[in-house]
N, C-alpha and C positions, 0 to 999 in steps of 0.2 A: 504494500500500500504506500502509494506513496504521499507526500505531504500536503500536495494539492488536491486528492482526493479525498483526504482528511476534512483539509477546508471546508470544499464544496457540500461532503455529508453536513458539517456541522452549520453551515451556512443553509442550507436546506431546512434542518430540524429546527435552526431557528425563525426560520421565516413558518414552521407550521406547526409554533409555539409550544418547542421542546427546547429543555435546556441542556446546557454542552455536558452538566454531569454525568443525564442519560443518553446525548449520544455519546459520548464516550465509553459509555458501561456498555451500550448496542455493538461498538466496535469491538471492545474485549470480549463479548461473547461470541461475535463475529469469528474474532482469530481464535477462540477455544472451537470451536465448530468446525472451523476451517483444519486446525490439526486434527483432530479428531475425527474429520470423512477423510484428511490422507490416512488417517494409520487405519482405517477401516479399509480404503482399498488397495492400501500395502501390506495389509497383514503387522503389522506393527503393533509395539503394546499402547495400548491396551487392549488392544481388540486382536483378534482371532490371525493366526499365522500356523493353525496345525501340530505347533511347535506346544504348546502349552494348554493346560487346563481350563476353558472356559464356560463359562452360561450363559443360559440367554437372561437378557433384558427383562422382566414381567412387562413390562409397557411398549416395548419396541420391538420386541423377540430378536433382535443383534444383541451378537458376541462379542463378550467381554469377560475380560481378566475378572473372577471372584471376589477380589479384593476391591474394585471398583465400583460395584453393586451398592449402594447406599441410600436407602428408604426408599427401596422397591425401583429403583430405577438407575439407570447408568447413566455416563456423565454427560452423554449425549443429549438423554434427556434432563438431565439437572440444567443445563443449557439453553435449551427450549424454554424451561418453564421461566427463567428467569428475564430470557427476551421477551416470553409472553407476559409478564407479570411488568415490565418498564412498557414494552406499547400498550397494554391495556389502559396501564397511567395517563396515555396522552393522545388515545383515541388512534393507533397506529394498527395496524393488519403485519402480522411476523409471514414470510414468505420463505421456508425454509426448503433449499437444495442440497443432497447428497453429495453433489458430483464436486470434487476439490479445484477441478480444472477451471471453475467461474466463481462466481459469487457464491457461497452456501446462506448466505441472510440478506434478504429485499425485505421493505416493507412500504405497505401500501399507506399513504397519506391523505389525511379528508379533501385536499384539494384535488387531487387525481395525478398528480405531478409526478412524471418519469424519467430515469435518465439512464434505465437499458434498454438493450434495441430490441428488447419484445415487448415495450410501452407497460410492464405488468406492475413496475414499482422502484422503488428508490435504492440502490445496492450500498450495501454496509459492505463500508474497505472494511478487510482484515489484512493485518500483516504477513502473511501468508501467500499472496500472491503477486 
């Protein structure tokens, strides 16, 4: 991510009366997210490589390292809820992607405002890509 994409997110969330606290915390969930669909589709830990003991998810049925299991849910979803628990705050839609290779977190905004090229919502840099 780079610094000017930084900007631009937080210039956005402020123009649709969000403050830089939560999008910054949108961003750090962003890059938790973001590593965590690479180590899913590299087989990395936490997540599943063959190589180790794992379970599934209750809530998302992905594998993950035992140890990372924590009140019913992996960190994948601890992630989620805490995106969806800051947009909820500020009237925002969480638009979460798997794939590591794009954005893994858009979020749709009451004014309809977009700035990827599927017009679907607003991309949260992560450091990550």
């Amino acid at each position: 991510m780079s610094l000017k994409d930084r900007r631009e997110f937080c210039h956005i969330m402020a123009c649709e009366g969000v403050p830089l606290e939560a999008a910054e915390r949108l961003m750090r969930n962003a890059t938790t997210l973001h590593r965590l669909a690479e180590a899913q589709c590299n087989g990395d830990w936490p997540a599943d490589n063959g190589e180790r003991k794992v379970i599934a998810c209750p809530r998302c049925g992905s594998l993950w390292v035992p140890s990372t299991i924590r009140r019913n849910r992996c960190p994948d979803c601890a992630a989620e809820d805490r995106v969806r628990a800051d947009c909820n705050a500020y009237n925002l839609t969480p638009i979460f992607q798997g794939d590591p290779r794009g954005h893994v977190l858009m979020v749709k905004v009451p004014s309809g405002r977009t700035n990827d090229s599927g017009h679907t919502g607003i991309c949260v840099p992560s450091g990550r890509r």
